[in-house]
C-alpha positions as protocol buffer text, in pm:
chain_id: "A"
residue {
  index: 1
  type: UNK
  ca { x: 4319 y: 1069 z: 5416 }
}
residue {
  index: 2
  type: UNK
  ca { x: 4217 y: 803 z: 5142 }
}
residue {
  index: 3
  type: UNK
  ca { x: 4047 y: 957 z: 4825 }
}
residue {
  index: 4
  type: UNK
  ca { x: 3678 y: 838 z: 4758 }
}
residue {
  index: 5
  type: UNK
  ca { x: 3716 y: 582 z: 4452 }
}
residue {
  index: 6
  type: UNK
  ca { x: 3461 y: 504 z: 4203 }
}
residue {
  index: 7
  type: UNK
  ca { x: 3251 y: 120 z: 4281 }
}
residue {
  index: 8
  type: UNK
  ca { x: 3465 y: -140 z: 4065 }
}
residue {
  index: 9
  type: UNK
  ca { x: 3264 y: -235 z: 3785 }
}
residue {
  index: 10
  type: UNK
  ca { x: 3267 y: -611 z: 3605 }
}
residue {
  index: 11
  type: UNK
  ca { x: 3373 y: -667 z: 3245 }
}
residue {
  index: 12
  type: UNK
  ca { x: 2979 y: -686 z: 3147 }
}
residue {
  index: 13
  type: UNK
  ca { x: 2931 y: -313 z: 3251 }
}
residue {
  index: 14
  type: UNK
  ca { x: 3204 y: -153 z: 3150 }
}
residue {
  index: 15
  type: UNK
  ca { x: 3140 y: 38 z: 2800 }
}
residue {
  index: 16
  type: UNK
  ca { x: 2789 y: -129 z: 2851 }
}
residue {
  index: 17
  type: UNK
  ca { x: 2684 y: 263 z: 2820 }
}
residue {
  index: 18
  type: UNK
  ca { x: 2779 y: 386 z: 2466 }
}
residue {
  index: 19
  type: UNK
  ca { x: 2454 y: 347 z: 2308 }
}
residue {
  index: 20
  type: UNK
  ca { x: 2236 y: 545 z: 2608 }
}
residue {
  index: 21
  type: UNK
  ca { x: 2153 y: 204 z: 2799 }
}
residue {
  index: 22
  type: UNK
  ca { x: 2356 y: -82 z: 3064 }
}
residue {
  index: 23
  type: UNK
  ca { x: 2413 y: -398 z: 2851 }
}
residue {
  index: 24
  type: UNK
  ca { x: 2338 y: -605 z: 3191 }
}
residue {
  index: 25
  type: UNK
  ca { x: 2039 y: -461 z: 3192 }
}
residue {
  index: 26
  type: UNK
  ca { x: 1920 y: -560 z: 2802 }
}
residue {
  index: 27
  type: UNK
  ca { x: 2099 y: -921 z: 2839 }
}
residue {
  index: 28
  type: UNK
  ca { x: 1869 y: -954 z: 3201 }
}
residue {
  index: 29
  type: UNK
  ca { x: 1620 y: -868 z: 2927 }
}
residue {
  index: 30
  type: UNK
  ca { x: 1638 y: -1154 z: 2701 }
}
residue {
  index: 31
  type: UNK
  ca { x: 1647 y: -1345 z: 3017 }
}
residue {
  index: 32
  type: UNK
  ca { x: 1348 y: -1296 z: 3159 }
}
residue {
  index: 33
  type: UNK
  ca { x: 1184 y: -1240 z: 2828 }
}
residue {
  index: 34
  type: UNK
  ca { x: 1270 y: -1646 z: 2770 }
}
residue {
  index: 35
  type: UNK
  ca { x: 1066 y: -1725 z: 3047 }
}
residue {
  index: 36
  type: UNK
  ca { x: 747 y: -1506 z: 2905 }
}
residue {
  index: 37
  type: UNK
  ca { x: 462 y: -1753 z: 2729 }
}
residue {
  index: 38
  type: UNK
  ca { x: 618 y: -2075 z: 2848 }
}
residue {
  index: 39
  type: UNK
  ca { x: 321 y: -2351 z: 2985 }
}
residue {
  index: 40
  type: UNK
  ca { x: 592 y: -2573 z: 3239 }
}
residue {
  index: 41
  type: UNK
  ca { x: 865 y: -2460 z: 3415 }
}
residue {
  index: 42
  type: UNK
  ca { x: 1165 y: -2410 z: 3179 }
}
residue {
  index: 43
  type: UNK
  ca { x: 1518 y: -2578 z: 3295 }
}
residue {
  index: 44
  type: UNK
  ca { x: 1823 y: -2398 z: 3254 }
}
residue {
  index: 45
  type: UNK
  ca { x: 1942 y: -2504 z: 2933 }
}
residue {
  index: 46
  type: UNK
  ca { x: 1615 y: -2376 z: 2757 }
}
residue {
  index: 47
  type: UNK
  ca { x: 1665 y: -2060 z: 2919 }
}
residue {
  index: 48
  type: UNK
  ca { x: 1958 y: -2001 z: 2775 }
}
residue {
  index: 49
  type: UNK
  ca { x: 1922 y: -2111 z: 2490 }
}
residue {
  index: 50
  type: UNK
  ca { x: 1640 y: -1888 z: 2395 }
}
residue {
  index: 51
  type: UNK
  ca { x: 1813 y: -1576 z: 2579 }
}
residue {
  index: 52
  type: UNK
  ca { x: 2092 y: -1701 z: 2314 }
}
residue {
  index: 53
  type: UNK
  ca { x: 2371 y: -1730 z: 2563 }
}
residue {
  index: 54
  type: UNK
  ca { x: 2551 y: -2034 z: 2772 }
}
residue {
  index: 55
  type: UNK
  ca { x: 2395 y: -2146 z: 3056 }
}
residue {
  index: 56
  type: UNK
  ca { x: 2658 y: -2070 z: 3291 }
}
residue {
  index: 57
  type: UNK
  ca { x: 2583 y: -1664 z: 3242 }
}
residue {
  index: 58
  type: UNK
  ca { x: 2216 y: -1728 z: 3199 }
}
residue {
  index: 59
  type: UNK
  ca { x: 2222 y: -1926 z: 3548 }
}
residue {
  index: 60
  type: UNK
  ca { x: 2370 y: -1611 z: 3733 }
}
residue {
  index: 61
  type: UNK
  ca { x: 2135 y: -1420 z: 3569 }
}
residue {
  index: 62
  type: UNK
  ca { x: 1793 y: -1673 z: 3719 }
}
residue {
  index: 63
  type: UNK
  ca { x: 1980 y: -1709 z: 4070 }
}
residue {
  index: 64
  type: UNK
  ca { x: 1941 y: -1313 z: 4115 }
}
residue {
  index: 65
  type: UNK
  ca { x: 1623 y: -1314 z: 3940 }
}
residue {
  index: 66
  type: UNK
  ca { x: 1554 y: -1605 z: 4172 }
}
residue {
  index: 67
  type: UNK
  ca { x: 1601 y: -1374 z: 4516 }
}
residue {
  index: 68
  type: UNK
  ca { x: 1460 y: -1081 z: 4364 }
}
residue {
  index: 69
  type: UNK
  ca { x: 1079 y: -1248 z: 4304 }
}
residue {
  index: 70
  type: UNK
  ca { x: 1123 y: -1179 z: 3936 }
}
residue {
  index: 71
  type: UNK
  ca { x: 1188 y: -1587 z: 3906 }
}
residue {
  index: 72
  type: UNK
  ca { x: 1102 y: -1841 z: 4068 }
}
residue {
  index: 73
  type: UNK
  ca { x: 1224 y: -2198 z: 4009 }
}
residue {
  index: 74
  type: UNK
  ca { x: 992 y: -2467 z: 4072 }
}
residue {
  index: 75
  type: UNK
  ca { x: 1086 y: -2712 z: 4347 }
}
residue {
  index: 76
  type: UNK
  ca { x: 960 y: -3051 z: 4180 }
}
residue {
  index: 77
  type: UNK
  ca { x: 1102 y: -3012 z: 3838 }
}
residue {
  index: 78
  type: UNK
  ca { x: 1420 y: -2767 z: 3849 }
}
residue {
  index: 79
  type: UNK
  ca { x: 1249 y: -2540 z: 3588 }
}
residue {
  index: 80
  type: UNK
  ca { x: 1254 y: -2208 z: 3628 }
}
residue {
  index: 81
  type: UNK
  ca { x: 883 y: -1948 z: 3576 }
}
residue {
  index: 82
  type: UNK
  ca { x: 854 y: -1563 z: 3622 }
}
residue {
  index: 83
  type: UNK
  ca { x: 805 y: -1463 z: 3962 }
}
residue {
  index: 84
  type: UNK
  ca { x: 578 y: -1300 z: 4212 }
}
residue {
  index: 85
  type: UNK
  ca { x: 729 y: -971 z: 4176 }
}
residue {
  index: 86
  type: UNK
  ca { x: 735 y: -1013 z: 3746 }
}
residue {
  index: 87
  type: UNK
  ca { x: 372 y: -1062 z: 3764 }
}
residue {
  index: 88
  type: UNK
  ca { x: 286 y: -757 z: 4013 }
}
residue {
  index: 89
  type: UNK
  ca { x: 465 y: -546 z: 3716 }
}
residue {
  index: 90
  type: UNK
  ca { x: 300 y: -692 z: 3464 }
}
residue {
  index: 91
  type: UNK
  ca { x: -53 y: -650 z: 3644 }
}
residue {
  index: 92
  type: UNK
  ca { x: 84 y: -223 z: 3722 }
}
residue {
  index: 93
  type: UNK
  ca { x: 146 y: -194 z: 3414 }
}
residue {
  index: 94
  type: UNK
  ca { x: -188 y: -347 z: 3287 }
}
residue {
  index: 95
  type: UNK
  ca { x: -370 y: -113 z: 3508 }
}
residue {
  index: 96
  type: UNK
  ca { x: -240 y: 188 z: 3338 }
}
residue {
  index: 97
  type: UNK
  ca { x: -339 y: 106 z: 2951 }
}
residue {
  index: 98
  type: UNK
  ca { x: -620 y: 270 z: 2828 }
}
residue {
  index: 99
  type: UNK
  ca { x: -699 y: 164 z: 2482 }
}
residue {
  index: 100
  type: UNK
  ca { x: -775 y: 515 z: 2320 }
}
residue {
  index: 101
  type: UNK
  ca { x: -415 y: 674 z: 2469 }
}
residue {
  index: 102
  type: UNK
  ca { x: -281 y: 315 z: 2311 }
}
residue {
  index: 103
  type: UNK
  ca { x: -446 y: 284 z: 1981 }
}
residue {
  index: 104
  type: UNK
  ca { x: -385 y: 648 z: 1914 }
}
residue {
  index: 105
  type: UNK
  ca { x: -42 y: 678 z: 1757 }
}
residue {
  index: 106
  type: UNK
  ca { x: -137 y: 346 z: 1519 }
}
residue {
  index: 107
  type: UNK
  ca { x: -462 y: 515 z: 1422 }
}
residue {
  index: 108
  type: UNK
  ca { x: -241 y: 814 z: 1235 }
}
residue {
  index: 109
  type: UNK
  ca { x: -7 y: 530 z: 1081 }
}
residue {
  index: 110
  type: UNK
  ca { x: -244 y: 328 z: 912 }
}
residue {
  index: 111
  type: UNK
  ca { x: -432 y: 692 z: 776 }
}
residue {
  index: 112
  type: UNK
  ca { x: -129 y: 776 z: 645 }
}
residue {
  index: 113
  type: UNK
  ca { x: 42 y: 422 z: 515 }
}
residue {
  index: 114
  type: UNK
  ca { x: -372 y: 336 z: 339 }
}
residue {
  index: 115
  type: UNK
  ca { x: -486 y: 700 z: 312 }
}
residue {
  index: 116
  type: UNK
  ca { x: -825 y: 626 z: 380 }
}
residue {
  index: 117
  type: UNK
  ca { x: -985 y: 790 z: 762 }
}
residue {
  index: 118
  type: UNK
  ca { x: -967 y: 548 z: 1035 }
}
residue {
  index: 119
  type: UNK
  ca { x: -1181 y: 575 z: 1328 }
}
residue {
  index: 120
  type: UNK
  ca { x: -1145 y: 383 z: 1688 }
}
residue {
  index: 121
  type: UNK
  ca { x: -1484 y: 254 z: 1854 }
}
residue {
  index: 122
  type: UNK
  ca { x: -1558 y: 144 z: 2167 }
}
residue {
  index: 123
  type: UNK
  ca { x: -1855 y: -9 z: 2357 }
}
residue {
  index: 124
  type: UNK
  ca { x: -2090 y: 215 z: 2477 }
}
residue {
  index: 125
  type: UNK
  ca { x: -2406 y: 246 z: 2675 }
}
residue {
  index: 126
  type: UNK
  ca { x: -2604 y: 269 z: 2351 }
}
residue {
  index: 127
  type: UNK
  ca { x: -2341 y: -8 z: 2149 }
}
residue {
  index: 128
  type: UNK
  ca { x: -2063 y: 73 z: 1909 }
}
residue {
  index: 129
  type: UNK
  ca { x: -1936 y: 397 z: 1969 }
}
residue {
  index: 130
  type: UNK
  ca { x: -1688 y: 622 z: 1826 }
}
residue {
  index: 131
  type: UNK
  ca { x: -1447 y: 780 z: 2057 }
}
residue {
  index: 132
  type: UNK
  ca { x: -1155 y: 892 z: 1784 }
}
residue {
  index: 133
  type: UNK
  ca { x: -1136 y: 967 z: 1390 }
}
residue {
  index: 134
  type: UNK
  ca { x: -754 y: 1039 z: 1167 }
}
residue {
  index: 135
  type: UNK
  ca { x: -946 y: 1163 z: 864 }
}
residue {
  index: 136
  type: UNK
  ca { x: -873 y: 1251 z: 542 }
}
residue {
  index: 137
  type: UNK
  ca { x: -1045 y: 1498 z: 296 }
}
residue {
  index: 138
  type: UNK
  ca { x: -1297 y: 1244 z: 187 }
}
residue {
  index: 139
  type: UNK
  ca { x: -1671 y: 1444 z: 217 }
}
residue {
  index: 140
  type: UNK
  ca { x: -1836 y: 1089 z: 300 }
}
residue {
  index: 141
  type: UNK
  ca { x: -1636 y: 1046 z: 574 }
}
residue {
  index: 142
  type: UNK
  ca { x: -1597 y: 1338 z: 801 }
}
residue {
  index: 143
  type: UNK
  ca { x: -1903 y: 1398 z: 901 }
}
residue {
  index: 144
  type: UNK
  ca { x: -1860 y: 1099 z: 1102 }
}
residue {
  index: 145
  type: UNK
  ca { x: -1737 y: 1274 z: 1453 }
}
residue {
  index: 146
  type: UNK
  ca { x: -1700 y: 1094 z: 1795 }
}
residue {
  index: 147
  type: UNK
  ca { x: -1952 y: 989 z: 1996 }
}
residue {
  index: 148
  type: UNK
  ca { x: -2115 y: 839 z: 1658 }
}
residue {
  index: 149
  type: UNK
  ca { x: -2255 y: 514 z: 1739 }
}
residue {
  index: 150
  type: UNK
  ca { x: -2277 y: 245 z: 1494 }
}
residue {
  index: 151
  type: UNK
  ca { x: -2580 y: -32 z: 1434 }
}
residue {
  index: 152
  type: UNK
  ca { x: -2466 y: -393 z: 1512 }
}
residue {
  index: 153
  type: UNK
  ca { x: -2587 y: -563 z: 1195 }
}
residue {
  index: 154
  type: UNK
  ca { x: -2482 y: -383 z: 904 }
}
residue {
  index: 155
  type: UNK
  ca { x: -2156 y: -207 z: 1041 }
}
residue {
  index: 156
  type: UNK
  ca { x: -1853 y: -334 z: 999 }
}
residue {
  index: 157
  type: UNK
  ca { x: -1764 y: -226 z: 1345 }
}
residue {
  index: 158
  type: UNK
  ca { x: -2119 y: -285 z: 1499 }
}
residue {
  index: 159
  type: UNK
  ca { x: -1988 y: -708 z: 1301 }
}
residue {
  index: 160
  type: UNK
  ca { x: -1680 y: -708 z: 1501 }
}
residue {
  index: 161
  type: UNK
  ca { x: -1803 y: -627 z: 1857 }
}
residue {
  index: 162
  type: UNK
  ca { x: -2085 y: -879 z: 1748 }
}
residue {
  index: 163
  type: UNK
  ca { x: -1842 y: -1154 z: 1684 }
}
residue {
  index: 164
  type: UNK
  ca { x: -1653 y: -1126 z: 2036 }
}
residue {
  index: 165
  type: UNK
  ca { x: -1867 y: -957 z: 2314 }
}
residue {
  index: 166
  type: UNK
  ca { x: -2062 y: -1214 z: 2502 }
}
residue {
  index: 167
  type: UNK
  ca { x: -2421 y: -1258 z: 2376 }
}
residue {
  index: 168
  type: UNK
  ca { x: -2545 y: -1184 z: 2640 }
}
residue {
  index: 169
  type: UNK
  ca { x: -2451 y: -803 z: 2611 }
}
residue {
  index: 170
  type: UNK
  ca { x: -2548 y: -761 z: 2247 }
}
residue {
  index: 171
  type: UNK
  ca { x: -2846 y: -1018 z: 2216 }
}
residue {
  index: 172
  type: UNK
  ca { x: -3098 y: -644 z: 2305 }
}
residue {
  index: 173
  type: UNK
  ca { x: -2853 y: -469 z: 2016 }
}
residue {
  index: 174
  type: UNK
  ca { x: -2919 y: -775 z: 1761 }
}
residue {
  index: 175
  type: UNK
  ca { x: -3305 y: -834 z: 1859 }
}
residue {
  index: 176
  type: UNK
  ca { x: -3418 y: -471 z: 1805 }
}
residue {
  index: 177
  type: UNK
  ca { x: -3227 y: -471 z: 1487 }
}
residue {
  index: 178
  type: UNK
  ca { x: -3376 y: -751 z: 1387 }
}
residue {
  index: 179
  type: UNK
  ca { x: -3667 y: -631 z: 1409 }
}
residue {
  index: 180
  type: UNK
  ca { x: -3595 y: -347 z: 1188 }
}
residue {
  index: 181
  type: UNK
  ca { x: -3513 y: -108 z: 1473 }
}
residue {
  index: 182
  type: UNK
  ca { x: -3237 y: 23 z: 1673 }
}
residue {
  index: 183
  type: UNK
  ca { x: -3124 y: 82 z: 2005 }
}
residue {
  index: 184
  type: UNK
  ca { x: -3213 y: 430 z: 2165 }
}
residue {
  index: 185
  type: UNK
  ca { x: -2960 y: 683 z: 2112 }
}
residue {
  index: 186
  type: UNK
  ca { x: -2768 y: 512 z: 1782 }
}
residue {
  index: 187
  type: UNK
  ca { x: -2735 y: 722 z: 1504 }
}
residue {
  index: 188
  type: UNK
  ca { x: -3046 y: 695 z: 1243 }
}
residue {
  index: 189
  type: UNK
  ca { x: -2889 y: 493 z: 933 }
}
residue {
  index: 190
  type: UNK
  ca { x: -3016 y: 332 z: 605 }
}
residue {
  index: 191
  type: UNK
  ca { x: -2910 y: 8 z: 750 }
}
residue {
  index: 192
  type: UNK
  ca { x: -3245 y: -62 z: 1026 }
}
residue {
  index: 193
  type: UNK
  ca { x: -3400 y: -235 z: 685 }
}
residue {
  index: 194
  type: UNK
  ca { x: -3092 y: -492 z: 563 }
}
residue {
  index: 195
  type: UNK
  ca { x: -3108 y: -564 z: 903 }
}
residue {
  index: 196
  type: UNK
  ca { x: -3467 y: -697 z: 985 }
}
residue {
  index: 197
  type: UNK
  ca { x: -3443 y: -913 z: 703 }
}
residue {
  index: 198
  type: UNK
  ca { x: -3218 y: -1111 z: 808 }
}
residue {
  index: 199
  type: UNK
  ca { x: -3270 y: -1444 z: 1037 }
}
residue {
  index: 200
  type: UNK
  ca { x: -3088 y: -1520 z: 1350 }
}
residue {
  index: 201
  type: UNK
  ca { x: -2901 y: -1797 z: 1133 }
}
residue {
  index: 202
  type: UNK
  ca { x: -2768 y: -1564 z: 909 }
}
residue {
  index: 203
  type: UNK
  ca { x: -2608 y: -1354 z: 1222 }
}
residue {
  index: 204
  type: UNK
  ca { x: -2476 y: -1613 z: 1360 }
}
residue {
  index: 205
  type: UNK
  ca { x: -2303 y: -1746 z: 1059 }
}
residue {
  index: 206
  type: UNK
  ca { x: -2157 y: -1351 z: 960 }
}
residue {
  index: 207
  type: UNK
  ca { x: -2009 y: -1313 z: 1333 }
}
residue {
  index: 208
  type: UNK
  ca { x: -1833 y: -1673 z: 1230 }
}
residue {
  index: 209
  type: UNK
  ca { x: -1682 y: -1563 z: 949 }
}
residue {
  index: 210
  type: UNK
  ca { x: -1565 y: -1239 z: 1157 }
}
residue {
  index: 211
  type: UNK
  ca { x: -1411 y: -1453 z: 1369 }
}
residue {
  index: 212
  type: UNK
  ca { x: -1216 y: -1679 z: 1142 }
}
residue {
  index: 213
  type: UNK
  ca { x: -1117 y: -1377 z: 963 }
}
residue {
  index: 214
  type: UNK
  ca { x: -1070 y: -1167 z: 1232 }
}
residue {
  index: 215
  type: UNK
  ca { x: -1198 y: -896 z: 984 }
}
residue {
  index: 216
  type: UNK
  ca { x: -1559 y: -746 z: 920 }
}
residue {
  index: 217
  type: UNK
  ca { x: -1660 y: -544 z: 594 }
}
residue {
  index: 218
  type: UNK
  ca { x: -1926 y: -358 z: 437 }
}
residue {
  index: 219
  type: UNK
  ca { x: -1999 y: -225 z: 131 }
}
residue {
  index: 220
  type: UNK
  ca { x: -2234 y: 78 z: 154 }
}
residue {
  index: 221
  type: UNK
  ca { x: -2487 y: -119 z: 413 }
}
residue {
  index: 222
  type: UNK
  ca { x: -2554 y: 140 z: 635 }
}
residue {
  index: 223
  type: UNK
  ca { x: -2414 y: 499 z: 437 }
}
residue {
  index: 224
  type: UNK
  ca { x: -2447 y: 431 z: 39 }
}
residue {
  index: 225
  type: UNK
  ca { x: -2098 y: 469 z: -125 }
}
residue {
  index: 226
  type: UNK
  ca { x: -1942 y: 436 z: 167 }
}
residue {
  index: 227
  type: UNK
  ca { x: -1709 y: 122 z: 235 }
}
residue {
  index: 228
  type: UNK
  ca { x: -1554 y: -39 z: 559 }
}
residue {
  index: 229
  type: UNK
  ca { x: -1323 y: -293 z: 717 }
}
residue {
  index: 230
  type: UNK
  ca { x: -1274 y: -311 z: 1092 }
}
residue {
  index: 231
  type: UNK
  ca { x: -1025 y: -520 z: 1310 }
}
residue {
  index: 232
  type: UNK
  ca { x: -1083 y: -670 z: 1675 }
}
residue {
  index: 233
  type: UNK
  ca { x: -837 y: -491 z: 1967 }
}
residue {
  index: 234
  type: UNK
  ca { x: -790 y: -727 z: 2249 }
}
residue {
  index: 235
  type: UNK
  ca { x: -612 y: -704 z: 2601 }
}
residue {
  index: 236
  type: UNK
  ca { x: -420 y: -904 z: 2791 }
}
residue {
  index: 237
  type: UNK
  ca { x: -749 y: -1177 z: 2858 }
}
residue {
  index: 238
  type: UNK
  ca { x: -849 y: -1187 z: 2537 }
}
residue {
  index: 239
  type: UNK
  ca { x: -1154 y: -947 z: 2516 }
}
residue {
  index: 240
  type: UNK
  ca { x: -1227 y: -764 z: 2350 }
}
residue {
  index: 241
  type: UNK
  ca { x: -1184 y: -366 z: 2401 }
}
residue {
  index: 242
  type: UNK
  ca { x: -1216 y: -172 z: 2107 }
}
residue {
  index: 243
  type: UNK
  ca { x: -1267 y: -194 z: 1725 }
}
residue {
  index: 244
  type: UNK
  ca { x: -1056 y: 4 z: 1456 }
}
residue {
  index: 245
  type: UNK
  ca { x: -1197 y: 73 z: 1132 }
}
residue {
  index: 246
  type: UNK
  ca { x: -1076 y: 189 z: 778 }
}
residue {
  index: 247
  type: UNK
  ca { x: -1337 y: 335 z: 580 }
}
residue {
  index: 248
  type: UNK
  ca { x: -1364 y: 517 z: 222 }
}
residue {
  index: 249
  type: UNK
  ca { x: -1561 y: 592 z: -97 }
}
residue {
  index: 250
  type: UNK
  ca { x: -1687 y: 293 z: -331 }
}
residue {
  index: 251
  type: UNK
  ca { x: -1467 y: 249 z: -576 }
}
residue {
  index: 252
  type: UNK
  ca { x: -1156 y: 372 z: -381 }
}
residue {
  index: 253
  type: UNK
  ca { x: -1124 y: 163 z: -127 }
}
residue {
  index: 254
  type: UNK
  ca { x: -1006 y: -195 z: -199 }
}
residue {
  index: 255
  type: UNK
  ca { x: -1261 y: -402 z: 124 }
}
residue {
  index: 256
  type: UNK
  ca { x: -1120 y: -734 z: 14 }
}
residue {
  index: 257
  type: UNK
  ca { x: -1048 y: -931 z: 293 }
}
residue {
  index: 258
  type: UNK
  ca { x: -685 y: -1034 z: 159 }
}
residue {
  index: 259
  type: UNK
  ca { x: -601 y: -687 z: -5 }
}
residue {
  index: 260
  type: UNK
  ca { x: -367 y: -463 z: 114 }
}
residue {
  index: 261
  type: UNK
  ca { x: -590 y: -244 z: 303 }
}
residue {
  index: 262
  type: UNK
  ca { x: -677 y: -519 z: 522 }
}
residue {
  index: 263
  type: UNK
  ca { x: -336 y: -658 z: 579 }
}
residue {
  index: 264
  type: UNK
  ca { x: -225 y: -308 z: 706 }
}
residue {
  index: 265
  type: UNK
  ca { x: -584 y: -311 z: 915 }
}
residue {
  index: 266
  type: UNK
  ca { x: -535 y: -643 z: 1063 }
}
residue {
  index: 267
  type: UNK
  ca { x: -130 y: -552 z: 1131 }
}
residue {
  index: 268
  type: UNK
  ca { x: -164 y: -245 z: 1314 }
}
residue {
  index: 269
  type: UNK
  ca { x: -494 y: -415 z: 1524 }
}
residue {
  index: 270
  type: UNK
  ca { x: -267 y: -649 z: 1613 }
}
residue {
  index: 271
  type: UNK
  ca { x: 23 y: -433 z: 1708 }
}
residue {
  index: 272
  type: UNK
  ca { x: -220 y: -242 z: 1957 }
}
residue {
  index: 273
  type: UNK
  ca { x: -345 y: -565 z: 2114 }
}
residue {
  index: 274
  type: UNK
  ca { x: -1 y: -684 z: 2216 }
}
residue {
  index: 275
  type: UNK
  ca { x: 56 y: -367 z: 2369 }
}
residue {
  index: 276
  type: UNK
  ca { x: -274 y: -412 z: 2584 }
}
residue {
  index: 277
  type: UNK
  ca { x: -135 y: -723 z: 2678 }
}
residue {
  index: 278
  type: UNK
  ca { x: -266 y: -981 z: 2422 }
}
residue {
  index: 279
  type: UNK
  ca { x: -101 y: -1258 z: 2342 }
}
């Protein structure tokens, strides 16, 4: 009787295992990750030259891809594009983000890499909300707890939701502000009165400047001594989903816009956002 034998294996597998992983698997990898953010199809020799690798190997690679639905190639041009079955994964795996289990791990980074409490808001029925603080010892600060829900004007958080949500959701937010008042159930703050003397004009030209920053501050508007700079989270359409803010005591916290607190801000927003999806 013959012996069972172990399935041959190709020179790409074997000792493709040594470091926990299949090397076929992270060189299909850098194939398919060569077709990600392309506009046309992409022929051959682009694909392989941004998988780094001839085109020969890379062309195996796209003719399984190819059969599989994870390519495509397009019929007129040659060029190859991710597939049907690439973009059902990508849509999965879409479905299962959820921006506070996401956002999470970088809100305890950036507490401890600035050492200042940062606090994750999303929309809410009554406008920017709290869901999740990483404090520090600073008295100012943690009485802030979530379900706190931030004015639109003079919050830097309340600035960046401002900026991106369509008007049409916040134009009831900014009106009653305007008019010195807030919406019903935001926390009571010593902002209502910045806030109704401002014009229209001037709102529209602060969300502008949050938007070519991609950064809002305050200094003390709505809690005196107490500073902040939030960042924009987007997913995978662009829109905005969530706002993550550093805040800390006057004369601690550095709120320039090109200081290091807001690099780190602005780095770890944007780390989050391309692991929503954003691009």
């Amino acid at each position: 009787m013959g012996q069972n034998r172990e399935p041959e294996t190709t020179s790409e597998d074997n000792g493709d295992n040594d470091a926990g992983g299949v090397k076929a698997v992270d060189t299909a990898v850098r194939v398919l990750s060569a077709l990600i953010d392309m506009g046309a199809p992409l022929m051959l020799k682009t694909v392989a030259e941004r998988a780094e690798m001839q085109p020969p190997k890379a062309h195996r690679y796209l003719v399984s891809f190819c059969r599989s639905g994870l390519a495509e190639r397009d019929a007129a041009s040659g060029g190859y594009r991710l597939g049907p079955l690439a973009v059902r994964l990508g849509l999965a795996a879409l479905r299962h983000l959820n921006v506070v289990a996401v956002t999470a791990p970088a809100l305890g980074l950036l507490r401890d890499e600035l050492g200042f409490t940062v606090g994750l808001a999303v929309w809410g029925g009554a406008g920017p909300t709290f869901v999740r603080f990483e404090e520090t010892n600073d008295a100012l600060i943690i009485s802030g707890r979530p379900g706190s829900v931030m004015p639109m004007l003079t919050s830097s958080t309340g600035r960046v939701f401002g900026a991106y949500l369509p008007r049409c959701i916040t134009e009831p937010y900014i009106r009653k502000e305007l008019a010195g008042t807030l919406h019903p159930g935001a926390s009571p703050t010593n902002g209502a009165k910045a806030a109704g003397k401002m014009s229209i004009e001037d709102v529209e030209a602060m969300f502008a400047e949050v938007r070519q920053h991609k950064l809002a501050q305050v200094k003390g508007d709505v809690n005196p001594g107490l500073h902040g700079l939030s960042a924009p989270l987007f997913d995978h359409t662009g829109a905005i989903v969530g706002v993550m803010t550093v805040m800390g005591s006057a004369g601690l916290i550095d709120t320039r816009l090109n200081g290091p607190v807001a690099l780190g801000l602005a780095a770890r927003a944007e780390e989050v956002s391309h692991r929503m999806g954003w691009a």
